[in-house]
PQR file of N, CA, C, O and H, with PARSE charges and radii, in Angstrom:
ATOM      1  N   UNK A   1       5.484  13.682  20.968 -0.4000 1.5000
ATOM      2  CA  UNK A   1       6.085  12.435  21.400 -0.0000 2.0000
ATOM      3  C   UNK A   1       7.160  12.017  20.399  0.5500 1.7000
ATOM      4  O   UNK A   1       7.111  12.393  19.228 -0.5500 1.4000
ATOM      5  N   UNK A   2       7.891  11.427  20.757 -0.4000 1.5000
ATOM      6  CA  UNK A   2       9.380  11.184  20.180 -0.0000 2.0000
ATOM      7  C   UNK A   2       9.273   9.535  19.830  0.5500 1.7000
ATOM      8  O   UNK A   2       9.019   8.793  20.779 -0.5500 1.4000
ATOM      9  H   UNK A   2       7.931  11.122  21.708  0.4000 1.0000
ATOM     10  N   UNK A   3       9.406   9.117  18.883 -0.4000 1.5000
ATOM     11  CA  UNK A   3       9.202   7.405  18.649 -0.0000 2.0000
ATOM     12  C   UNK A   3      10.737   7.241  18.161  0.5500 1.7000
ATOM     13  O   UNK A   3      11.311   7.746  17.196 -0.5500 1.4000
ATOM     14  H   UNK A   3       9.612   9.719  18.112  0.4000 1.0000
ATOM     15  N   UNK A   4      11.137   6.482  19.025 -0.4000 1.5000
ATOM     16  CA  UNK A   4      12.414   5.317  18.742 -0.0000 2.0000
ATOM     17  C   UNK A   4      12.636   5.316  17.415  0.5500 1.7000
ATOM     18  O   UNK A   4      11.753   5.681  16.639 -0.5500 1.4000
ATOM     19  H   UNK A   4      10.671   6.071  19.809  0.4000 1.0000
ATOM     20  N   UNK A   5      14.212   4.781  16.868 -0.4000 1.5000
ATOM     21  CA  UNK A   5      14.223   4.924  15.196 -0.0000 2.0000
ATOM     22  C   UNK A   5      13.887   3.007  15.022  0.5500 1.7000
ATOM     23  O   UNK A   5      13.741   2.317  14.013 -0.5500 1.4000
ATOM     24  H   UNK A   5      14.930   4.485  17.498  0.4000 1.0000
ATOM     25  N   UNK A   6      13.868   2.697  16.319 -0.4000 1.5000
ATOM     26  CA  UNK A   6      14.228   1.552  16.337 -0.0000 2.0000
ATOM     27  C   UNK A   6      12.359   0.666  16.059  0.5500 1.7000
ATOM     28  O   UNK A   6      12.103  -0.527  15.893 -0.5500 1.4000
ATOM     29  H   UNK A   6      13.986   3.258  17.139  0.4000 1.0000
ATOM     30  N   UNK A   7      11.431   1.855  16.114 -0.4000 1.5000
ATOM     31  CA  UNK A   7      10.196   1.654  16.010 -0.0000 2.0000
ATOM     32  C   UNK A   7       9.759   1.990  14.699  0.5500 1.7000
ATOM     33  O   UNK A   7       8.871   1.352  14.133 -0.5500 1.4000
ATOM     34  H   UNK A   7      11.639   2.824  16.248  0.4000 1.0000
ATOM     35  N   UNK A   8      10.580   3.355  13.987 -0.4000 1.5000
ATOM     36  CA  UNK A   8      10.460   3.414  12.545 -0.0000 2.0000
ATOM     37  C   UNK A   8      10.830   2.503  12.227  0.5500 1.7000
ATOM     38  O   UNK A   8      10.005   1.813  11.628 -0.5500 1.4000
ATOM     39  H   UNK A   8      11.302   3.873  14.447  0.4000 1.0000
ATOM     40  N   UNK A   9      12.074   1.978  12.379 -0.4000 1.5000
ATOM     41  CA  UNK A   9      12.643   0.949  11.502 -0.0000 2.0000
ATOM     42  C   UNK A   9      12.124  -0.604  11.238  0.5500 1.7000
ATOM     43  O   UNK A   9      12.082  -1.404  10.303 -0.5500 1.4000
ATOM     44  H   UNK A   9      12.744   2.538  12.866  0.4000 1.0000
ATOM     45  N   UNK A  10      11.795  -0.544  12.476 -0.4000 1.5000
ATOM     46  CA  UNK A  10      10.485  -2.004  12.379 -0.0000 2.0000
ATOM     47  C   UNK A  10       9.310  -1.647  11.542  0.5500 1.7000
ATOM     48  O   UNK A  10       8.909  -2.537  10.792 -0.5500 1.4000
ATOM     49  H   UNK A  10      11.829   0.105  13.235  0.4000 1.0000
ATOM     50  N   UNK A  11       8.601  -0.360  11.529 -0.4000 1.5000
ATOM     51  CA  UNK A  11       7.667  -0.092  10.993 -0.0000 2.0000
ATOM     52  C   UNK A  11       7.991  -0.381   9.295  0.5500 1.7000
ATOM     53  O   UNK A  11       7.277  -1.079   8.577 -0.5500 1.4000
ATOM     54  H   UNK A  11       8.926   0.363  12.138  0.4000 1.0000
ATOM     55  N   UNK A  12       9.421   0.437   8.794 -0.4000 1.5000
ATOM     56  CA  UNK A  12       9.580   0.406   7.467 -0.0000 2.0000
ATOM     57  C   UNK A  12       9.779  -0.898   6.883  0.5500 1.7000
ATOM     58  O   UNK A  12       9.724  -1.048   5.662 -0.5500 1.4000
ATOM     59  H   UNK A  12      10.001   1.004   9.378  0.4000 1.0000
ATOM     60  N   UNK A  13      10.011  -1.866   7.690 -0.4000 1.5000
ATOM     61  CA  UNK A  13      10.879  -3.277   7.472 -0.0000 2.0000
ATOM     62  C   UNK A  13       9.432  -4.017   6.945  0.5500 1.7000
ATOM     63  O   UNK A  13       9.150  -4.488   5.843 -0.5500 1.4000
ATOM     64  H   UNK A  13      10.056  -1.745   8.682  0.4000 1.0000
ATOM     65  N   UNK A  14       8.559  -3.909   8.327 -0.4000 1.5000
ATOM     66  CA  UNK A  14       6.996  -4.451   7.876 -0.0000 2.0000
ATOM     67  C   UNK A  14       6.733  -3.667   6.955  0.5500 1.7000
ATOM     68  O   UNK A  14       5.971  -4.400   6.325 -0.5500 1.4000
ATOM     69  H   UNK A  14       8.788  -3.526   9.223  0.4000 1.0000
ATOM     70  N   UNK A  15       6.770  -2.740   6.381 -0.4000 1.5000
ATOM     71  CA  UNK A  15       5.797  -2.337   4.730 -0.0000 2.0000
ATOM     72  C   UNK A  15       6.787  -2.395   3.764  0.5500 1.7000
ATOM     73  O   UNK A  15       6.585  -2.033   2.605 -0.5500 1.4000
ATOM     74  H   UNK A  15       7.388  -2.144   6.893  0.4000 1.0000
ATOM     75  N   UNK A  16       8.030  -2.901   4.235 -0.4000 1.5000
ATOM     76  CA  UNK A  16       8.898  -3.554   3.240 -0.0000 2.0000
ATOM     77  C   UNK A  16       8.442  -4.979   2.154  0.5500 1.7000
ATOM     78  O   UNK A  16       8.331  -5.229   0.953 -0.5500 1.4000
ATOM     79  H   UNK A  16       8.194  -3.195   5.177  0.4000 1.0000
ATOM     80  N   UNK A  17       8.304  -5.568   3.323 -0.4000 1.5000
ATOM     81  CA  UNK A  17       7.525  -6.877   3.389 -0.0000 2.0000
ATOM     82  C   UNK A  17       7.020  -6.989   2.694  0.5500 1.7000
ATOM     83  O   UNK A  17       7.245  -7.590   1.644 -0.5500 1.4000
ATOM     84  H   UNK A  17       8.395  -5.365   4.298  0.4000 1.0000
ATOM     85  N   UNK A  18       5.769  -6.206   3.184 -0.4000 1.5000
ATOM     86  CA  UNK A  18       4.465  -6.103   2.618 -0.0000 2.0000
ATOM     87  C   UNK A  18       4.268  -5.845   1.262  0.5500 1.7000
ATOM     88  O   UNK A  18       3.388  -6.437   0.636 -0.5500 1.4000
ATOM     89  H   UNK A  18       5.586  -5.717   4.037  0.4000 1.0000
ATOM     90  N   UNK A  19       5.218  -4.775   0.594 -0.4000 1.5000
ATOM     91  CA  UNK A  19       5.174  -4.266  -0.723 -0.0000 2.0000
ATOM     92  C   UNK A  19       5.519  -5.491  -1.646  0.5500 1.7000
ATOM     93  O   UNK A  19       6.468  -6.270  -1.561 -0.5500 1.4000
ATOM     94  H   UNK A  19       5.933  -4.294   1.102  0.4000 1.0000
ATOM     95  N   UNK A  20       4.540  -5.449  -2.504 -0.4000 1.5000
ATOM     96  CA  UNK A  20       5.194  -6.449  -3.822 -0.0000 2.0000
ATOM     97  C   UNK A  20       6.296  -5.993  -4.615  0.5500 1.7000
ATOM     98  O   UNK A  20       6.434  -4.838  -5.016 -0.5500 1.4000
ATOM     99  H   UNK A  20       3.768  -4.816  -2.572  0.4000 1.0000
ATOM    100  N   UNK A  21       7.006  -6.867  -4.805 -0.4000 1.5000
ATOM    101  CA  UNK A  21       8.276  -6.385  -5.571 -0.0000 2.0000
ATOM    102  C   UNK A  21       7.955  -5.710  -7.054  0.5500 1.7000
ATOM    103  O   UNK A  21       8.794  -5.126  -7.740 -0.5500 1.4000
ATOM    104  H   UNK A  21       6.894  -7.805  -4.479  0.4000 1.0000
ATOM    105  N   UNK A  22       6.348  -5.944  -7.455 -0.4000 1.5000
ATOM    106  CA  UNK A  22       5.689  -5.338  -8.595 -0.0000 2.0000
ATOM    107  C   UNK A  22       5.626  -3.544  -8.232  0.5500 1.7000
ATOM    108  O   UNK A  22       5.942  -2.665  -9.034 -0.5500 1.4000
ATOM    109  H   UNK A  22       5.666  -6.418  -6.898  0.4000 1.0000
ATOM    110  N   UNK A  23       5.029  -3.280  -6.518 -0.4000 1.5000
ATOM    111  CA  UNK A  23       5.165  -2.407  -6.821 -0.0000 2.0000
ATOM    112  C   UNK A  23       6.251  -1.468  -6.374  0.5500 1.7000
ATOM    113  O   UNK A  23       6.251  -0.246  -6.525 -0.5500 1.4000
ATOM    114  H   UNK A  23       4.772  -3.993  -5.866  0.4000 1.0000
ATOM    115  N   UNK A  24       7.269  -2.278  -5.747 -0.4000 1.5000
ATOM    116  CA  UNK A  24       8.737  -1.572  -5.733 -0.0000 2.0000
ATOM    117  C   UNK A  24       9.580  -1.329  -6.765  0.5500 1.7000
ATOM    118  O   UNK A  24      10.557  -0.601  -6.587 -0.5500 1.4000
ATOM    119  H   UNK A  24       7.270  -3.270  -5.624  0.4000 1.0000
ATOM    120  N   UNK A  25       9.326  -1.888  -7.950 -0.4000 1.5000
ATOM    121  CA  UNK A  25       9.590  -1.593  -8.945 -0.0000 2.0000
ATOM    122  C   UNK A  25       9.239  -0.629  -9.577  0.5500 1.7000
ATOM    123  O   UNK A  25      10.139   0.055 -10.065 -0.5500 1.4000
ATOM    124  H   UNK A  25       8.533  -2.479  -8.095  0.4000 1.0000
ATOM    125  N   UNK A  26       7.311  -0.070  -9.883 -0.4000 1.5000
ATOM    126  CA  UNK A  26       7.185   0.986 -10.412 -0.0000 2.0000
ATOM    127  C   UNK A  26       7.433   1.656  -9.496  0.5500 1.7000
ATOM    128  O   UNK A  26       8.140   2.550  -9.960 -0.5500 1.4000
ATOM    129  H   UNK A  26       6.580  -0.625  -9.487  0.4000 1.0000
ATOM    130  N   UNK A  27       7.243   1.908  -7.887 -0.4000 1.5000
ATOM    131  CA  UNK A  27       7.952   2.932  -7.094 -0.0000 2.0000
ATOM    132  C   UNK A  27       9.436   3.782  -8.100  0.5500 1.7000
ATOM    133  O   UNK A  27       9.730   4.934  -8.420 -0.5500 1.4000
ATOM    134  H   UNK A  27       6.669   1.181  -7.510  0.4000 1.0000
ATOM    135  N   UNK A  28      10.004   2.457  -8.281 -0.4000 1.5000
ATOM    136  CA  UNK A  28      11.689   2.941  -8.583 -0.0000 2.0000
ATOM    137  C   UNK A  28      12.146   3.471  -9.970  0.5500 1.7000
ATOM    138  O   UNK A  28      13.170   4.105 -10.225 -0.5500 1.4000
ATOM    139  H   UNK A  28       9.766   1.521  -8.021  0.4000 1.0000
ATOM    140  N   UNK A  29      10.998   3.002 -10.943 -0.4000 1.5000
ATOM    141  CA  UNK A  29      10.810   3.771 -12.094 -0.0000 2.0000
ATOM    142  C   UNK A  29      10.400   4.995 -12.022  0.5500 1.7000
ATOM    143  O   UNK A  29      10.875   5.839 -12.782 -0.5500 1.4000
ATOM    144  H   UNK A  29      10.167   2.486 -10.736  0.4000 1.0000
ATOM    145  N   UNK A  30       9.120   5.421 -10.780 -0.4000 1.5000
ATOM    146  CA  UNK A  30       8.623   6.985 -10.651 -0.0000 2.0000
ATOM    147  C   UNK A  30       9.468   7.312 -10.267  0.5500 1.7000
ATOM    148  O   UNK A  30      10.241   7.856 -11.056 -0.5500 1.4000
ATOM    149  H   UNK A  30       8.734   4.735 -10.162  0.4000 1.0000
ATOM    150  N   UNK A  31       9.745   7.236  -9.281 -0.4000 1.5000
ATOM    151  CA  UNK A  31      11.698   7.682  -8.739 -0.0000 2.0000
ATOM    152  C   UNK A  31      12.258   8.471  -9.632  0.5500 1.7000
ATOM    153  O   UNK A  31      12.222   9.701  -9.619 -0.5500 1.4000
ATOM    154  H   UNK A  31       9.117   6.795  -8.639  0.4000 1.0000
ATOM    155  N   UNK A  32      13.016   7.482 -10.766 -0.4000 1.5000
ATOM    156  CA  UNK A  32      14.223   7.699 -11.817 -0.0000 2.0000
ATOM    157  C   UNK A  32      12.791   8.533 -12.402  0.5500 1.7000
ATOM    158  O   UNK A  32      13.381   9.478 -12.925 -0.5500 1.4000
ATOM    159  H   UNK A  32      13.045   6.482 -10.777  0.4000 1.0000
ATOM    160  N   UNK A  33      11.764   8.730 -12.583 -0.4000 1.5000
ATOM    161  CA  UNK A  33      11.356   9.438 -13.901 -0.0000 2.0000
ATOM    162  C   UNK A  33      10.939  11.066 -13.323  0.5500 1.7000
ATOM    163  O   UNK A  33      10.735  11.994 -14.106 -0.5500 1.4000
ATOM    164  H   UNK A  33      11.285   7.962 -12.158  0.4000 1.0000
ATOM    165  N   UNK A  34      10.856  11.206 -11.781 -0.4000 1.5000
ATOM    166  CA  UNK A  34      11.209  12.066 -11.096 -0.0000 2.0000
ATOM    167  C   UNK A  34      12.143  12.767 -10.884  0.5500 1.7000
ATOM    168  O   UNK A  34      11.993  13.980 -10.737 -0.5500 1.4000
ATOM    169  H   UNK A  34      11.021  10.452 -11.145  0.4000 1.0000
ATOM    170  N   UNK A  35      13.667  12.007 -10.797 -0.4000 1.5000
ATOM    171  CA  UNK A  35      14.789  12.595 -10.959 -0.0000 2.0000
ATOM    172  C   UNK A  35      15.117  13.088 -12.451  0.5500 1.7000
ATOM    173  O   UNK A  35      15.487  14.261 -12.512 -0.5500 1.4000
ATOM    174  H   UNK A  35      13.790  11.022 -10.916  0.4000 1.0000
ATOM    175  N   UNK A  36      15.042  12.385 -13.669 -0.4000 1.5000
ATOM    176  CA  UNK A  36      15.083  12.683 -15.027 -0.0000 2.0000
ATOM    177  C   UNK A  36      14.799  14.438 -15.008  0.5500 1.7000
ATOM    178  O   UNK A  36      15.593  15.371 -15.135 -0.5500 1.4000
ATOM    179  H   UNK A  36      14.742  11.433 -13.619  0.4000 1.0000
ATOM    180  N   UNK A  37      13.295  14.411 -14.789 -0.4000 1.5000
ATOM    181  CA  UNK A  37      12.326  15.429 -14.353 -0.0000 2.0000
ATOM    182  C   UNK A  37      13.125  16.481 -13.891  0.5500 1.7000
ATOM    183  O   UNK A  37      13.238  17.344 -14.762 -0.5500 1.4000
ATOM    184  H   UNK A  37      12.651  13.653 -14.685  0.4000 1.0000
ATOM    185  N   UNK A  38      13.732  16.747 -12.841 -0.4000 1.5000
ATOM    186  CA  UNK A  38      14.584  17.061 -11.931 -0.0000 2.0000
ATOM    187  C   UNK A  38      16.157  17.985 -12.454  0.5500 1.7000
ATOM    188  O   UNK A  38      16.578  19.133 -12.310 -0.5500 1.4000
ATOM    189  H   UNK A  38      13.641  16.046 -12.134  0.4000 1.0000
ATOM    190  N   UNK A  39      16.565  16.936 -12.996 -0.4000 1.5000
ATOM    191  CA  UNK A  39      17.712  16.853 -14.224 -0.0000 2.0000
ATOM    192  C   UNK A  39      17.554  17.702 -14.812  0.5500 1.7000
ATOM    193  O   UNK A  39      17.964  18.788 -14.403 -0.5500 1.4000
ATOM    194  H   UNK A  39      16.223  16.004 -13.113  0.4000 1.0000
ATOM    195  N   UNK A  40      16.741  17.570 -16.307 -0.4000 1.5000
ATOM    196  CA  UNK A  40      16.215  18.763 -17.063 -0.0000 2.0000
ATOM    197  C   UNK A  40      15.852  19.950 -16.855  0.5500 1.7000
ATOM    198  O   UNK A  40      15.968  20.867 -17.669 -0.5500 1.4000
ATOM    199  H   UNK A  40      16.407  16.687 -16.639  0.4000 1.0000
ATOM    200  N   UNK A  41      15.214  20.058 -15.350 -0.4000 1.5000
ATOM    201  CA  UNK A  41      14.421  21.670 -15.359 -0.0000 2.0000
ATOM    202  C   UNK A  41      16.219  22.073 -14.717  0.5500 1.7000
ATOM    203  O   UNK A  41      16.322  23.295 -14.832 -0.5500 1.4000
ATOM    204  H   UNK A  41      15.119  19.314 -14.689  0.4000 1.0000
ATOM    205  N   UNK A  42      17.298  21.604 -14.242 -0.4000 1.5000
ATOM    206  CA  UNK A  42      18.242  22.241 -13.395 -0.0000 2.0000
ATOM    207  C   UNK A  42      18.968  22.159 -14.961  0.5500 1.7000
ATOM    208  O   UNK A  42      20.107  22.591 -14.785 -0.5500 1.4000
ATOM    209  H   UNK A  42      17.214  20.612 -14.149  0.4000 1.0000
ATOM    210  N   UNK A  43      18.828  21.849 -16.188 -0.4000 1.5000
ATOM    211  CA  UNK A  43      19.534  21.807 -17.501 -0.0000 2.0000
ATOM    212  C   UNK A  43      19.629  23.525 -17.969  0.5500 1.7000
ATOM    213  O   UNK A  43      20.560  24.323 -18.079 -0.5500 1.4000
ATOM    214  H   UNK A  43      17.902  21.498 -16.330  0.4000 1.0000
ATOM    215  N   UNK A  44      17.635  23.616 -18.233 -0.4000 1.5000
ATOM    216  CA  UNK A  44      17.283  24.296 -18.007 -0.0000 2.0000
ATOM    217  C   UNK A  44      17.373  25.476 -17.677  0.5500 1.7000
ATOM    218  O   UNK A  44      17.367  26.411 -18.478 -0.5500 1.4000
ATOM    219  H   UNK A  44      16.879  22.968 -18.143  0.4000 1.0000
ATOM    220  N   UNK A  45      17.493  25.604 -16.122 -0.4000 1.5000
ATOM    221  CA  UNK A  45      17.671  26.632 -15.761 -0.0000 2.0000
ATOM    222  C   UNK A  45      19.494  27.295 -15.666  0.5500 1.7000
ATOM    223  O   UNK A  45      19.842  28.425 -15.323 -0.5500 1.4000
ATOM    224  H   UNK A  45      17.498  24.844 -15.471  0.4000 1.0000
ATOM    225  N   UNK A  46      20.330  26.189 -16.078 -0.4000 1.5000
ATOM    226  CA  UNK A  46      21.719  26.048 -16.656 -0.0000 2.0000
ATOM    227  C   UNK A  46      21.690  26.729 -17.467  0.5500 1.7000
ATOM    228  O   UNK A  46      21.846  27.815 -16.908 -0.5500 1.4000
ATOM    229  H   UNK A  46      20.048  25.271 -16.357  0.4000 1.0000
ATOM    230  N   UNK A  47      21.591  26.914 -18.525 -0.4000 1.5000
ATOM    231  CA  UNK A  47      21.421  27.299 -20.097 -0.0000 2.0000
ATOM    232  C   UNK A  47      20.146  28.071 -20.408  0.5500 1.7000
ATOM    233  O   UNK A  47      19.454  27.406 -21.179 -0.5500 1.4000
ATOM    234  H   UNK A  47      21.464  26.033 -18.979  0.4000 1.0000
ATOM    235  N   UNK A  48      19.642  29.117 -20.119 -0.4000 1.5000
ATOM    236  CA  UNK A  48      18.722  30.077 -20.052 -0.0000 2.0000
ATOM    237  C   UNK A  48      18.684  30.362 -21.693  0.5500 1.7000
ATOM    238  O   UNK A  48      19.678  30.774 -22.290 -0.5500 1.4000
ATOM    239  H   UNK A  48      20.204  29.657 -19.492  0.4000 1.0000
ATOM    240  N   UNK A  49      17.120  30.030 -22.497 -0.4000 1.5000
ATOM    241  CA  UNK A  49      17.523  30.527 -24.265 -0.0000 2.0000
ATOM    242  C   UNK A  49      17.701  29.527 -25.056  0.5500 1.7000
ATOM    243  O   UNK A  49      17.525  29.703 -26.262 -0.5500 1.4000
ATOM    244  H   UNK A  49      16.312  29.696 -22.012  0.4000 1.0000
ATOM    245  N   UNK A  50      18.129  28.119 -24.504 -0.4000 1.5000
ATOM    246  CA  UNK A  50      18.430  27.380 -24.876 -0.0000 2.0000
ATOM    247  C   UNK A  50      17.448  26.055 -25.443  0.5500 1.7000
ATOM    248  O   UNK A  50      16.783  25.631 -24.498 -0.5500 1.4000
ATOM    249  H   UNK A  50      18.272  27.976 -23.524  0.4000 1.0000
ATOM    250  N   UNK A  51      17.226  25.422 -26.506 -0.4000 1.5000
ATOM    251  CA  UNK A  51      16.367  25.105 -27.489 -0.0000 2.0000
ATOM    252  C   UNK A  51      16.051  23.708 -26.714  0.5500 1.7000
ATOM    253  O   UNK A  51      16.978  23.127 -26.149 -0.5500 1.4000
ATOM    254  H   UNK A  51      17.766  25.766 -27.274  0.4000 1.0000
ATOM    255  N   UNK A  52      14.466  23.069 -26.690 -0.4000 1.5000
ATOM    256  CA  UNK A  52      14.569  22.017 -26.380 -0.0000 2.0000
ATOM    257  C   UNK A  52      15.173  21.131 -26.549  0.5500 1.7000
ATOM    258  O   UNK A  52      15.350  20.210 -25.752 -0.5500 1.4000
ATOM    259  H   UNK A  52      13.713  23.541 -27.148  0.4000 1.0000
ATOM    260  N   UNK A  53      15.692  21.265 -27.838 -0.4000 1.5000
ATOM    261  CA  UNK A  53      17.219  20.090 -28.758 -0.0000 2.0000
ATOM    262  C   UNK A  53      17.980  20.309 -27.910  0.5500 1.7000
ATOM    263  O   UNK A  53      18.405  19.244 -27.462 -0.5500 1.4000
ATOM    264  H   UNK A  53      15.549  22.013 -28.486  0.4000 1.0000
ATOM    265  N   UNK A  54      18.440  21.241 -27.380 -0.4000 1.5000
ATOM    266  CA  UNK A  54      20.138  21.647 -26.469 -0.0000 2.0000
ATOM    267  C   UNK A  54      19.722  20.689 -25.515  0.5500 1.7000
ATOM    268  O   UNK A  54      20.363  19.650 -25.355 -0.5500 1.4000
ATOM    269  H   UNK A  54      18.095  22.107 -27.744  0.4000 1.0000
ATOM    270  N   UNK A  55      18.842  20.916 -24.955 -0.4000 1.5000
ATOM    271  CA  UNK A  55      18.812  20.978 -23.382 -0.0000 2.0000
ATOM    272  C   UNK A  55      18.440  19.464 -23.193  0.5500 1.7000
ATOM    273  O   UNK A  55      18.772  18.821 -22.197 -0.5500 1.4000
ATOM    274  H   UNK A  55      18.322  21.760 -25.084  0.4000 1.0000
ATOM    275  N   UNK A  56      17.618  18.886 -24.395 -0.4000 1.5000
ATOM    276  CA  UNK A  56      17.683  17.031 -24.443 -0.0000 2.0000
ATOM    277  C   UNK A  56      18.816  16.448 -24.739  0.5500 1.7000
ATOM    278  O   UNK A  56      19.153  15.319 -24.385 -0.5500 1.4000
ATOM    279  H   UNK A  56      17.348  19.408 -25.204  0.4000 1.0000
ATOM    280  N   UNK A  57      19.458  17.238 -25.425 -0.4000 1.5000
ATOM    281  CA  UNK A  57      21.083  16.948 -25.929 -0.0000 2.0000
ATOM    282  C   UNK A  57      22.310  16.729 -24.630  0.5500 1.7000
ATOM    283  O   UNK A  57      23.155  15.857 -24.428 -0.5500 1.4000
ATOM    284  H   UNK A  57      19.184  18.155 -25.713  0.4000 1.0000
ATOM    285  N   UNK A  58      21.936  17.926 -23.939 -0.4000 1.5000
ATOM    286  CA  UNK A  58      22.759  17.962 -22.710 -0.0000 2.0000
ATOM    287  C   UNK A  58      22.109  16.804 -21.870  0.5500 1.7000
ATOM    288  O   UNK A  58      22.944  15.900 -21.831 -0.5500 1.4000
ATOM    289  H   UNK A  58      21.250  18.634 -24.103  0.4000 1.0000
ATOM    290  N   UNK A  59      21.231  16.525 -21.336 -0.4000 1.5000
ATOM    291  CA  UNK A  59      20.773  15.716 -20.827 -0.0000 2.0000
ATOM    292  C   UNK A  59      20.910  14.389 -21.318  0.5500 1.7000
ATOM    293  O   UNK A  59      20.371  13.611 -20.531 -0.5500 1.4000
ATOM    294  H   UNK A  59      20.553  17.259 -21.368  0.4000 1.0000
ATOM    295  N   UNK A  60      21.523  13.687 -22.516 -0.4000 1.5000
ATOM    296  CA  UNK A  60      21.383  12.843 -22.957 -0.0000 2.0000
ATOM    297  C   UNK A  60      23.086  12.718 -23.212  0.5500 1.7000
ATOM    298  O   UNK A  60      23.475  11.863 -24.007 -0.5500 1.4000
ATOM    299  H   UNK A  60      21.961  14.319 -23.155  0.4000 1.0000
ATOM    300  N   UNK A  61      23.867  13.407 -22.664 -0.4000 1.5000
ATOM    301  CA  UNK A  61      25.040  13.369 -22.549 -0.0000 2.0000
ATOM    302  C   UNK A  61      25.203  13.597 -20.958  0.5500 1.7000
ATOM    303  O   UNK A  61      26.221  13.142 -20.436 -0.5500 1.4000
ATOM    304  H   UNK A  61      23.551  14.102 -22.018  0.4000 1.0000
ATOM    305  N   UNK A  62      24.430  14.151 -20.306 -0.4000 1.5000
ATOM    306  CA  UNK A  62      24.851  13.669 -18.735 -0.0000 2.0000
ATOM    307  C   UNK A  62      24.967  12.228 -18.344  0.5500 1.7000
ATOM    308  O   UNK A  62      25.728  11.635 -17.579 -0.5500 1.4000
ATOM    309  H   UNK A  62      23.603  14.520 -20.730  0.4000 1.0000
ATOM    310  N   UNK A  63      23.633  11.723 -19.371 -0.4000 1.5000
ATOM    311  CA  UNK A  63      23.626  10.238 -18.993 -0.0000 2.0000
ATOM    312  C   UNK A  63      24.466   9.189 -19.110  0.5500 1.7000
ATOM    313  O   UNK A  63      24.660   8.142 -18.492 -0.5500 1.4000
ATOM    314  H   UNK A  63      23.015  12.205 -19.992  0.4000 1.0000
ATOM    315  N   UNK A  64      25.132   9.991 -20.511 -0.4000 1.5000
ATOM    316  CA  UNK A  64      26.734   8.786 -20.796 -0.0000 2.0000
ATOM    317  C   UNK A  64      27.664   9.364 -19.840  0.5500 1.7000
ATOM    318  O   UNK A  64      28.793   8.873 -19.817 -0.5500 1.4000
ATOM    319  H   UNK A  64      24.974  10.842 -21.013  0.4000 1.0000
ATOM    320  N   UNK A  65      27.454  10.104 -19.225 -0.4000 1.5000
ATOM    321  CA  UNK A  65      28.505  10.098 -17.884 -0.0000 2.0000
ATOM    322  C   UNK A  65      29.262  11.462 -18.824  0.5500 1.7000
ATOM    323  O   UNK A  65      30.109  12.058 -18.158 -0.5500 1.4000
ATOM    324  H   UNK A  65      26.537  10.503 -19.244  0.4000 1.0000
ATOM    325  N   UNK A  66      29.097  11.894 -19.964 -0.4000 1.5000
ATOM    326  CA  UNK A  66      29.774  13.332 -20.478 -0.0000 2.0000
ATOM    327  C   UNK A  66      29.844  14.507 -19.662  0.5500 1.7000
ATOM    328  O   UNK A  66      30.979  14.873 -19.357 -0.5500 1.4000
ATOM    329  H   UNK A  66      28.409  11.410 -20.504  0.4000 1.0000
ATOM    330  N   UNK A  67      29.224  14.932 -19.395 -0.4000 1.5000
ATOM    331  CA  UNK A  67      28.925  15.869 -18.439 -0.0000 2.0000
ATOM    332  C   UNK A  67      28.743  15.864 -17.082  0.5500 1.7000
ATOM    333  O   UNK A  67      27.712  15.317 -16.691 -0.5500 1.4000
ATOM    334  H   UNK A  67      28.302  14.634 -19.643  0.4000 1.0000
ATOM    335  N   UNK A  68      29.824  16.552 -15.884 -0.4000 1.5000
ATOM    336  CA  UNK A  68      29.683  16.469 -14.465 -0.0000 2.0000
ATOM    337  C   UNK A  68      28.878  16.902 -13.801  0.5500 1.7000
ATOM    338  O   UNK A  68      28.639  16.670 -12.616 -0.5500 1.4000
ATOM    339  H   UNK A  68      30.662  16.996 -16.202  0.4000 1.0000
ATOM    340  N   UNK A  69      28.227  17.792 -14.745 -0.4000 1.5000
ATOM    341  CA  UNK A  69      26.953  18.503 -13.849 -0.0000 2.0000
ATOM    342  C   UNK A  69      25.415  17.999 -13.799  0.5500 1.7000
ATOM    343  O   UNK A  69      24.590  18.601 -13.112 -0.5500 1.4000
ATOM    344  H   UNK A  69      28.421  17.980 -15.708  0.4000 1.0000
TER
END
């Protein structure tokens, strides 16, 4: 069966609601600490050999916007 987006979208709106902004918040921290996560192993697998210093280094220069990748 095929449900309307127009029935998701009511659905997501009500557990919008519903969610405390307490826990949309840590939602959005696991998020970013997921993507971080994410980041690093693709650093990682960038730079093959490369020392945990490098690869926190690079990563800590993606974040100032240094690096496009």
């Amino acid at each position: 069966m095929i449900v309307p987006m127009d029935a998701i979208e009511k659905n997501n709106l009500e557990n919008d609601i519903k969610t405390s902004p307490e826990t949309k918040l840590l939602q959005a921290i696991q998020l970013m600490a997921s993507g971080f996560q994410l980041k690093r192993a693709a650093l990682t697998q960038r730079t093959p050999g490369a020392s945990d210093e490098e690869v926190e280094a690079a990563f800590l220069a993606w974040l100032r916007g240094e690096d496009d990748n």
